[in-house]
N, C-alpha and C positions, 0 to 999 in steps of 0.2 A: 535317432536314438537319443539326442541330448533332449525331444522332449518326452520322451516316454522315461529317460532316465528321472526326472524332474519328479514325476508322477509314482516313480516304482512300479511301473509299469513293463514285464517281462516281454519280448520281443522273441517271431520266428522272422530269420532275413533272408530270401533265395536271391541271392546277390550277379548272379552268372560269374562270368571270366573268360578269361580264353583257353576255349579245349581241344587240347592236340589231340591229333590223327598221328599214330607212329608206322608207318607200312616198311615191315622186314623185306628183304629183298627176294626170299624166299615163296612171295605168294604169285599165288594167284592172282594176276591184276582183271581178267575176265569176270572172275567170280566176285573180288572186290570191290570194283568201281561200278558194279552194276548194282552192286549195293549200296553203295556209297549214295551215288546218283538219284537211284528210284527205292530207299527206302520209304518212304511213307506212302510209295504204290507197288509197290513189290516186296514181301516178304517170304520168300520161298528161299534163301542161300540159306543152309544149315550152317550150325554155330556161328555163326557171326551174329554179334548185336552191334548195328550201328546206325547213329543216326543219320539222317541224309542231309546233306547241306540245302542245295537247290530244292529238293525235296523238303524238306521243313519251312516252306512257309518265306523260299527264297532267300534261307541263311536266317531269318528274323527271329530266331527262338532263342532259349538260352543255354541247349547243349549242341547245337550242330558242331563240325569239326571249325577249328576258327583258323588251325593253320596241319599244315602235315609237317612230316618230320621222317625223310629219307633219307640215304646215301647217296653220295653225288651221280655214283656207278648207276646206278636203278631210277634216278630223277628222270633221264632221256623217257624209257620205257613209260614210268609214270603217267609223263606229262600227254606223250600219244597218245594211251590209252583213255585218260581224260578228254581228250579232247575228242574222241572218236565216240565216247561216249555219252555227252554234252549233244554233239550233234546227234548221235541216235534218238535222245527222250526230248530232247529242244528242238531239232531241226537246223538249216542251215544259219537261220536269224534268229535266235533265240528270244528278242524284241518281239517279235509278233507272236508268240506263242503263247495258247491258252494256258496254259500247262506253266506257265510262270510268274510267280505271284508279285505287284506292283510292290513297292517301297511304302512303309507306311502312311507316309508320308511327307511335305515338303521340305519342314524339319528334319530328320533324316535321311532325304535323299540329298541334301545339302549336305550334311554331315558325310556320307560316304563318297560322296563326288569329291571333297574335299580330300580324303585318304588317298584315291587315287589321283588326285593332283600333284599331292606333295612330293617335290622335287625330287626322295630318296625312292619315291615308290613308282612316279610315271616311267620312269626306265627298263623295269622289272615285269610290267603286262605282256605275258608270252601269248595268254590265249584271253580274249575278250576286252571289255573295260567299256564298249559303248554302251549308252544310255539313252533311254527318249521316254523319262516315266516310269519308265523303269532301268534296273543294272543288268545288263546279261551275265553269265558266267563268267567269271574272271577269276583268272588264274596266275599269280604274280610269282617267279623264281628268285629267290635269295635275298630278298629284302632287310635291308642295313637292320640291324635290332634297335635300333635307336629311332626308327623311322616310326611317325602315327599310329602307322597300323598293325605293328607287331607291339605298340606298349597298349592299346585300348582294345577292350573289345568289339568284335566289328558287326557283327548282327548284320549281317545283310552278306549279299551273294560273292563274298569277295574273299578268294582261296589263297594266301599264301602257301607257298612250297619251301621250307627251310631244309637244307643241303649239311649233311656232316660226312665223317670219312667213314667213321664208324656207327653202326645203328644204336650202339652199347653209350654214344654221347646225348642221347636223345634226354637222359635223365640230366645232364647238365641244363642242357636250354631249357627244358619243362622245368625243373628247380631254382630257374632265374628270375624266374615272372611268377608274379601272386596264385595263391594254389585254386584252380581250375574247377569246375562243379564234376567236370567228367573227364577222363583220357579214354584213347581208343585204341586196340592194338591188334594189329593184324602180321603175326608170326606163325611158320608151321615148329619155331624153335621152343620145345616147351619149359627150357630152363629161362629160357629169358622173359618167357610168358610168366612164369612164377616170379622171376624176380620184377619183374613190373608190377605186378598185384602186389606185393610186399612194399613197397613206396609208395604206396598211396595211402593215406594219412587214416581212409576211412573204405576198407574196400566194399564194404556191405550196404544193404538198405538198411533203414529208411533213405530219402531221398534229403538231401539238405547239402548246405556247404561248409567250408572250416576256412577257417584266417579271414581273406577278402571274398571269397565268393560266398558269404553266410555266413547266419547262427541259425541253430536250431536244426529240427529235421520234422517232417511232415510223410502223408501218404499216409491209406490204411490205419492199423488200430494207431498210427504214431499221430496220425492228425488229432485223434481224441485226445493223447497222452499231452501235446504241444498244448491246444487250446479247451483243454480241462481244468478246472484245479481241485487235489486231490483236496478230501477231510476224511476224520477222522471221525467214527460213530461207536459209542461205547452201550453197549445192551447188557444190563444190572437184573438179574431177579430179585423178587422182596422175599427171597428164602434165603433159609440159610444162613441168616446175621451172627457175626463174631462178636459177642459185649464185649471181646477183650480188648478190640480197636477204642474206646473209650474210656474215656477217664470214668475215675479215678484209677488211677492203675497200682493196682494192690499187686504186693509180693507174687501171686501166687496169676495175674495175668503178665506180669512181668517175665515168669518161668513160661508161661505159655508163648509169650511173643518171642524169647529169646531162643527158642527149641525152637520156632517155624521156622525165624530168621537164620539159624546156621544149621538146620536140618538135621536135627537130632529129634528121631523118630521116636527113643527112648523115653530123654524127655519131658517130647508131646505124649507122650500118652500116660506117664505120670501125670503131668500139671492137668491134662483133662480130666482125671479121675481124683484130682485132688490130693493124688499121694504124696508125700515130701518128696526132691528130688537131690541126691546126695551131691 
């Protein structure tokens, strides 16, 4: 930005962030985590839109869920289901399977091995964490806020599970960390599904971000709008000319100009006929 600012040169930024996953205690985890899971090969659960973690590309994208946000009561439930369903679309080594996309590379796979080293997070791997090339599914419980991987975004297959008493705190911890390109919410409660859509800074498309995850927005006719610049085109006929916009400006276009400019219909239609005008 500081060289394009240099330049006056206007910027679009899809910045990513980290974007919760909020699951009310009230769903369906059947219906849920098989969406979760095999979104980008399964799209048959009605109303739900969610991205897939594992399924996008092995976390590598920049809306998968980056951490969930349940109650402590429903995290047990959760976490089985998870895990039940990891081994369904992965199998019992998740390593060997077609079906899961490598790290992009050594730089990165450095970078996320490092997250699951660090001292506040290796304690927390309930389900996964091994690696050979690639990260299996890993799925970490209540990890310190303070710790790597809940202040950075993690773009790779690595699921934090964050634990509150109530689901109604979920707007604390999302409102603690820089605002997010996407949330995800799976409640059958429809007040609280409103009130989550009303906290989000920008609930509509275009697609783009606000604060740290972006400027600008893109997609469809917005991408024109973003990387267009508008002008202005003025079309004049050679009819019709006013002498009275010209000098010399005698008493009697002066009555003419004075009448169009404060719309005295009267008047104009004296000064165009030349009559005095009282």
């Amino acid at each position: 930005m500081s060289t394009t600012a240099k330049q006056l040169t206007p910027v679009v930024l899809e910045l990513g962030g980290k974007c919760p996953v909020v699951v009310d205690s009230d769903v369906d985890l059947k219906v849920i985590f098989s969406a979760i899971i095999k979104e980008k090969r399964k799209k048959n659960v009605s109303n739900l839109i969610v991205v897939g973690k594992w399924g996008s590309n092995n976390g590598q994208a920049c809306v998968p869920p980056d951490y969930i946000i349940t109650t402590k009561s429903f995290a047990p439930k959760l976490v089985d289901a998870l895990k039940v369903s990891i081994e369904n679309f992965y199998g019992e080594n998740p390593l060997q399977s077609e079906d899961l996309s490598r790290v992009v590379n050594s730089n990165h796979f450095a970078r996320l091995s490092s997250l699951l080293d660090d001292e506040k997070v290796s304690g927390k791997i309930i389900h996964g964490g091994k690696n050979d090339e690639k990260i299996a599914p890993t799925l970490l419980l209540d990890d310190q806020d303070d710790s790597l991987i809940m202040q950075e975004e993690i773009f790779g297959p690595l699921l934090p599970i964050i634990t509150v008493h109530n689901v109604e705190e979920c707007f604390d911890v999302i409102n603690s960390k820089p605002k997010p390109l996407a949330a995800y919410l799976f409640s059958r409660n429809k007040k609280f599904e409103e009130r989550f859509v009303k906290n989000f800074a920008n609930p509509n498309l275009p697609f783009g971000g606000v604060g740290e995850s972006g400027v600008g927005s893109y997609h469809g006719k917005f991408s024109f709008d973003s990387f267009s610049h508008k002008k202005a085109i003025l079309h004049r006929s050679f009819g019709g000319e006013v002498s009275a916009r010209y000098p010399p400006y005698t008493p009697q276009k002066q009555k003419l100009l004075r009448a169009l400019l404060t719309g005295d219909i009267i008047g104009l239609i004296l000064a165009l006929f030349g009559w005095p005008m009282s």
